[in-house]
N, CA, C and O of each residue as an XYZ file, in Angstrom:
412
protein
N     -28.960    -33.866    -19.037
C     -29.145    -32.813    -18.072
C     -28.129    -32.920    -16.932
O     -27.688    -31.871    -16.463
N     -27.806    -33.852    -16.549
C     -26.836    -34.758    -15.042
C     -25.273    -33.970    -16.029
O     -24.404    -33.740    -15.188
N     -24.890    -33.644    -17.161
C     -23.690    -33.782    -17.419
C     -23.458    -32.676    -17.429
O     -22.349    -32.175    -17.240
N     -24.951    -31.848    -17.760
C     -24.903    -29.887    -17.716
C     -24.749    -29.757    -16.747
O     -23.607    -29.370    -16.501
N     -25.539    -29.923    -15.693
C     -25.301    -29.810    -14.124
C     -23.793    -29.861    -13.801
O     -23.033    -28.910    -13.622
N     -23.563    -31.021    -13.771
C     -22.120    -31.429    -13.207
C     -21.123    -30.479    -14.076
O     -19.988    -30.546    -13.604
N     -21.196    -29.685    -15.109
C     -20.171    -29.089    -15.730
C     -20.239    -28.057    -15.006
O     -19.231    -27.754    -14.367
N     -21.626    -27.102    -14.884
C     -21.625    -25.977    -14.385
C     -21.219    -26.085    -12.928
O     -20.660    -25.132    -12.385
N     -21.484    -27.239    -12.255
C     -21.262    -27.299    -10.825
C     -19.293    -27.073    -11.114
O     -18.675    -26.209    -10.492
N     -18.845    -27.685    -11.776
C     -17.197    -27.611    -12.089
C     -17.048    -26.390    -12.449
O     -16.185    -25.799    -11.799
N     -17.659    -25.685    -13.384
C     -17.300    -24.112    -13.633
C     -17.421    -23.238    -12.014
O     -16.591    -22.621    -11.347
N     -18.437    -23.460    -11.877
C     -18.526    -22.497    -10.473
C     -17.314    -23.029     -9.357
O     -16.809    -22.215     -8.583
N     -17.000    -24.140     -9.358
C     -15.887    -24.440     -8.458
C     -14.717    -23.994     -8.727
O     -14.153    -23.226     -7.948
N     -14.073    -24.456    -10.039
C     -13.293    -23.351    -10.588
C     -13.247    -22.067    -10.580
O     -12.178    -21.474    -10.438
N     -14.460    -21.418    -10.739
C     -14.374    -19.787    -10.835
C     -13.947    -19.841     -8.893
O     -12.881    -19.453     -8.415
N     -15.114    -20.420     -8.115
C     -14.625    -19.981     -7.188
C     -13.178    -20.140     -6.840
O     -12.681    -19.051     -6.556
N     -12.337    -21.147     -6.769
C     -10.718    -21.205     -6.786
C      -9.887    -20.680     -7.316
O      -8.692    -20.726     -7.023
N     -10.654    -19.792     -8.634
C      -9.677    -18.996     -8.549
C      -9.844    -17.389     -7.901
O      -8.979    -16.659     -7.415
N     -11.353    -17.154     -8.108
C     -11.309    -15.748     -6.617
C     -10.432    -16.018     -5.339
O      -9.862    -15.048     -4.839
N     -10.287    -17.213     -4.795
C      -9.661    -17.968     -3.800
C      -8.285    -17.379     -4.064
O      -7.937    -16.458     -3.324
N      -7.481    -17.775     -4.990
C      -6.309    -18.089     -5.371
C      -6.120    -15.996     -5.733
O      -5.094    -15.391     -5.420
N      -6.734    -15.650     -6.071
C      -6.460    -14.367     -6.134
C      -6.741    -13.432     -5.076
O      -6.323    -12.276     -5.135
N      -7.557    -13.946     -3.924
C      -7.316    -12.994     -2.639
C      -5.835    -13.407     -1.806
O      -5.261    -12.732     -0.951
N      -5.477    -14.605     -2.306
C      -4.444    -15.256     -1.703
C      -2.739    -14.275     -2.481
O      -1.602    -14.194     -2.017
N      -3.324    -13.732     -3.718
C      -2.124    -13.195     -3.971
C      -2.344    -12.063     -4.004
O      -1.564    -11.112     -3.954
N      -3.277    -12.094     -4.078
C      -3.283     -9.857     -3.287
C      -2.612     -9.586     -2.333
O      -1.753     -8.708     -2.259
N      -3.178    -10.805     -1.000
C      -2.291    -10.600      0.664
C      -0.915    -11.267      0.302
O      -0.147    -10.966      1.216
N      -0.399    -11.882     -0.438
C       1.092    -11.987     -0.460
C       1.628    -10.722     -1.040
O       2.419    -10.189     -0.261
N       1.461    -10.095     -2.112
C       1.670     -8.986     -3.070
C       1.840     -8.142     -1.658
O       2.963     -7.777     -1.312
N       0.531     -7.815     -0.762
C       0.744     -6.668     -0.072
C       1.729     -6.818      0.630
O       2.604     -5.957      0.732
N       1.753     -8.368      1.460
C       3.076     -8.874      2.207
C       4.460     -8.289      1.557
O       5.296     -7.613      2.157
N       4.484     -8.511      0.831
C       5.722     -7.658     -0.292
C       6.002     -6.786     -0.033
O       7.109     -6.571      0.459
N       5.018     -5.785     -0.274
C       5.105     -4.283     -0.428
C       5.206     -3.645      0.829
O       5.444     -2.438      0.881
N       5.035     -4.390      1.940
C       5.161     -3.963      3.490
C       6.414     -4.602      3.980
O       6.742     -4.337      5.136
N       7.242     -5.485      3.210
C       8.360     -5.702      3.651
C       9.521     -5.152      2.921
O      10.713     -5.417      3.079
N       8.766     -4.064      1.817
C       9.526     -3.191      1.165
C       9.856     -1.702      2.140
O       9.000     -1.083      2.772
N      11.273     -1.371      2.051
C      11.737     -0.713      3.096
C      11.113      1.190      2.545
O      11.090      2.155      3.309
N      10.753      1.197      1.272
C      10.498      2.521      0.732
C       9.155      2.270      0.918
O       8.502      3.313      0.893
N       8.416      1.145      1.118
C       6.871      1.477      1.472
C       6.767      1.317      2.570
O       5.574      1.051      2.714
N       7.414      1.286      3.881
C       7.407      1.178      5.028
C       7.018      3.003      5.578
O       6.135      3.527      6.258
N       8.542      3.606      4.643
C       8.842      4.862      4.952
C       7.787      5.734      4.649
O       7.546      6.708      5.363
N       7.035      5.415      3.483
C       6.359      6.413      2.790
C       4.599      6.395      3.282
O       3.689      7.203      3.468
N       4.768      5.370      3.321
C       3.008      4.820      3.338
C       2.904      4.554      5.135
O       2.282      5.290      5.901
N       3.744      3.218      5.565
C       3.540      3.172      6.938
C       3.964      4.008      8.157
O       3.266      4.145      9.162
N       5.045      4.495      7.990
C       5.399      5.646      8.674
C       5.231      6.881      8.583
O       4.853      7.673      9.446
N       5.581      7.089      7.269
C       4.487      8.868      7.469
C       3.368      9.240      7.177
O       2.740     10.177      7.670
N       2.898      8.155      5.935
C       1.403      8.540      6.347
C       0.578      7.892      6.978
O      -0.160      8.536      7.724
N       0.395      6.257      6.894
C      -0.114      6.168      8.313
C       0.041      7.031     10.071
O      -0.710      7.638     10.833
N       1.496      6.601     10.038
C       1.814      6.981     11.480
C       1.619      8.612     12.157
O       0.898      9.080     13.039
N       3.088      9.396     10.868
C       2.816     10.402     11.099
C       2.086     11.851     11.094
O       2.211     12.880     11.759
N       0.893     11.238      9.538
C       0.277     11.982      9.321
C      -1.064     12.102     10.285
O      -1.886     13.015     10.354
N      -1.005     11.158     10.828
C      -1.835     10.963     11.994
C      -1.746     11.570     13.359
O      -2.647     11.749     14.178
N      -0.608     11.817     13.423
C       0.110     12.479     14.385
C       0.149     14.111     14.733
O      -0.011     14.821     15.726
N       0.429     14.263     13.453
C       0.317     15.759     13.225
C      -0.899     16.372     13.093
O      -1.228     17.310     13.820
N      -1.626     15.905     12.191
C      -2.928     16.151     12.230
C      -4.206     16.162     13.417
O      -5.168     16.903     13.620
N      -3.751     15.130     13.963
C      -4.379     15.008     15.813
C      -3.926     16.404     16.331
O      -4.785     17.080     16.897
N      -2.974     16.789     16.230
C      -2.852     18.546     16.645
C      -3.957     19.303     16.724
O      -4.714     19.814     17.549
N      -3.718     19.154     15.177
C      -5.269     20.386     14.447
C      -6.093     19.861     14.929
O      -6.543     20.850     15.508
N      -6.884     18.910     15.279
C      -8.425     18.645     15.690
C      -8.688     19.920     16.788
O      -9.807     20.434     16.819
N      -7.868     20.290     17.468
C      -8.391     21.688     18.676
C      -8.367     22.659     18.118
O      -8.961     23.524     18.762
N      -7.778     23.188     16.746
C      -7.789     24.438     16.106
C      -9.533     25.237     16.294
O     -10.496     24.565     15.925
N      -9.693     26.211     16.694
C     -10.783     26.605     16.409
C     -11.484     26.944     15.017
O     -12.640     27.219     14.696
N     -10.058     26.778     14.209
C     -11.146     27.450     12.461
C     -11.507     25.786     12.318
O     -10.623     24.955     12.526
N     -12.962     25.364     11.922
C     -13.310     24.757     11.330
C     -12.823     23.827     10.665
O     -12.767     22.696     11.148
N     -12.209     24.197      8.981
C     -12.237     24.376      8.416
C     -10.862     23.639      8.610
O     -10.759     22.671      7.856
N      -9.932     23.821      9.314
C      -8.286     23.073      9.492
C      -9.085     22.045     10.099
O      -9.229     21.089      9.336
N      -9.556     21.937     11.021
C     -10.473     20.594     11.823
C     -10.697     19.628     10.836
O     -10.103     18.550     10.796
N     -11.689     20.061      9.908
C     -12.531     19.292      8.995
C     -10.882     18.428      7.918
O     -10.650     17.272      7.567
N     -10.376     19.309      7.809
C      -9.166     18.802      6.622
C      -8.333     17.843      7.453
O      -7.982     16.788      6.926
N      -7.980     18.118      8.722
C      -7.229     17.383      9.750
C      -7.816     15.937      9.762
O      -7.206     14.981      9.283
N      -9.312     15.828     10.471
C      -9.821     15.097     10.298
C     -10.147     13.925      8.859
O     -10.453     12.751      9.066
N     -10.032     14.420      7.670
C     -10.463     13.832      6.890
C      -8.868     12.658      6.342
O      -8.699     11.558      5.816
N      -8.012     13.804      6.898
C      -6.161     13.078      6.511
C      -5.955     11.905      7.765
O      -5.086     11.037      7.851
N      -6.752     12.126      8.418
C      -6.921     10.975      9.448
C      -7.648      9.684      8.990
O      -7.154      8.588      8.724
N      -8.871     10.061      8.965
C      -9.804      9.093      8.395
C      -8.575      7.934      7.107
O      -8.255      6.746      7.043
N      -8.318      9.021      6.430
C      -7.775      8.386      4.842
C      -6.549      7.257      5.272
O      -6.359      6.098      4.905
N      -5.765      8.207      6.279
C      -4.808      6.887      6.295
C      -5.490      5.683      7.399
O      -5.270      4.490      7.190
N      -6.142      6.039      8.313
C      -6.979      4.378      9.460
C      -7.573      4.257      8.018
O      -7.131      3.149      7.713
N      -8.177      4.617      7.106
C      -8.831      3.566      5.626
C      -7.755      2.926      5.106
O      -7.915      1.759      4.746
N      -6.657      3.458      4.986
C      -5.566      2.450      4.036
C      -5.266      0.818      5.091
O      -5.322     -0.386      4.837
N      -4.853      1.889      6.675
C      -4.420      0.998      7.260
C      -5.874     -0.638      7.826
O      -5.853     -1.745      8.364
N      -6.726      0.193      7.292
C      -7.775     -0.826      7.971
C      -7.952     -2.248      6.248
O      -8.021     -3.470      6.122
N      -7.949     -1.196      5.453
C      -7.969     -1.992      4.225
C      -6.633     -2.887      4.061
O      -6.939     -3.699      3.189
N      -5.801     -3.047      4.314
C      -4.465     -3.756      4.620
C      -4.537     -4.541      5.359
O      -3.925     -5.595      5.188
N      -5.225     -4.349      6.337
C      -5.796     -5.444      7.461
C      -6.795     -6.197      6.645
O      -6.715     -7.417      6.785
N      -7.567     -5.835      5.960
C      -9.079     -6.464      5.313
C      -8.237     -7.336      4.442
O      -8.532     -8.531      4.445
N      -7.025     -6.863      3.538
C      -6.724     -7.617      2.633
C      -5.836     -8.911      2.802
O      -5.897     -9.919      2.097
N      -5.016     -8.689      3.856
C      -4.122    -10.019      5.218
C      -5.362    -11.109      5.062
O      -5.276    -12.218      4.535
N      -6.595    -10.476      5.687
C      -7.223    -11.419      6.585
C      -8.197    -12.319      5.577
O      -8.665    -13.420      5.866
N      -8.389    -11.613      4.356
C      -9.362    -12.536      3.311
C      -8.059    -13.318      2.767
O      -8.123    -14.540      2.632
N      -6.516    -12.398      2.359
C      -5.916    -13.545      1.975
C      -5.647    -14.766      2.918
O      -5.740    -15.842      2.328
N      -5.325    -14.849      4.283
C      -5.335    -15.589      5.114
C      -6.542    -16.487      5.108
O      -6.214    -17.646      4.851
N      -7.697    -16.346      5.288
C      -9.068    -17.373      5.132
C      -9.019    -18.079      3.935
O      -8.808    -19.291      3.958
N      -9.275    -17.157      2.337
C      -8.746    -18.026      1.296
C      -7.562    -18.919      1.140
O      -7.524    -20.047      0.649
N      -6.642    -18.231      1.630
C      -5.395    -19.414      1.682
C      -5.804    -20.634      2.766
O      -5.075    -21.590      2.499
N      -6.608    -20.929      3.778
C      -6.925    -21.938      4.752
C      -8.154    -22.677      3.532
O      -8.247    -23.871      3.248
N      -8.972    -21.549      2.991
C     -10.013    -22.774      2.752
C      -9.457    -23.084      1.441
O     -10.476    -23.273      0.777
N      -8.501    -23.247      0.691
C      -7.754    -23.316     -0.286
C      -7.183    -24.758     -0.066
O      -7.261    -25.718     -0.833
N      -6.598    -24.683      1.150
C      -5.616    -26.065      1.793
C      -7.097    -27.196      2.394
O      -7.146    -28.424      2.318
N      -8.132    -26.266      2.950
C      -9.007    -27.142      3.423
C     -10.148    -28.134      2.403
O     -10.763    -29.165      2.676
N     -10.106    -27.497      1.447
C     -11.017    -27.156     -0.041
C     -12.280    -27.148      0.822
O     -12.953    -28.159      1.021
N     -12.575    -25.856      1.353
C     -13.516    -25.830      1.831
C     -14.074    -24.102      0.686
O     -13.653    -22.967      0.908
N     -14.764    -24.380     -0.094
C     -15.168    -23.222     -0.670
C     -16.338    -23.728     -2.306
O     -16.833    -22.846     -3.008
């Protein structure tokens, strides 16, 4: 029974190191792709930045209806940009408790 235990206790440590090891290369991957100069242009600057920009216009439109669409092209890119942040910061913790073997 002591040798089942101790295996499964090793499987689950393993599985967990490697969820570890794969939030760790998601946030490098993204690191990549944000120090790529065509995803800077496309993703961080115009649609994060500027679609945000423009669209903050329309929020005073009185039709509805441009409001609601304005608003929602807002929302979408603070979701990309907040999920980019989410994905830094789990790869950052996994990569610490990785070095710490704390997991």
């Amino acid at each position: 029974m002591t040798n089942q235990t101790n295996s499964a206790d090793s499987n689950d440590l393993e599985l967990a190191k490697e969820a570890l090891r794969k939030d760790v290369s998601l946030a490098e991957d993204l690191e990549g792709l944000q120090n790529d100069e065509r995803f800077q242009r496309v993703f961080l600057e115009n649609f994060c930045k500027t679609v945000v920009e423009e669209e903050a216009k329309q929020l005073i439109s009185a039709n509805e209806m441009v409001r609601e669409a304005a608003l929602e092209k807002i929302k979408a890119a603070k979701y990309l940009e907040a999920y980019m942040s989410y994905i830094k910061d789990v790869g950052n913790a996994a990569k610490e408790d990785l070095l710490k073997g704390d997991f």
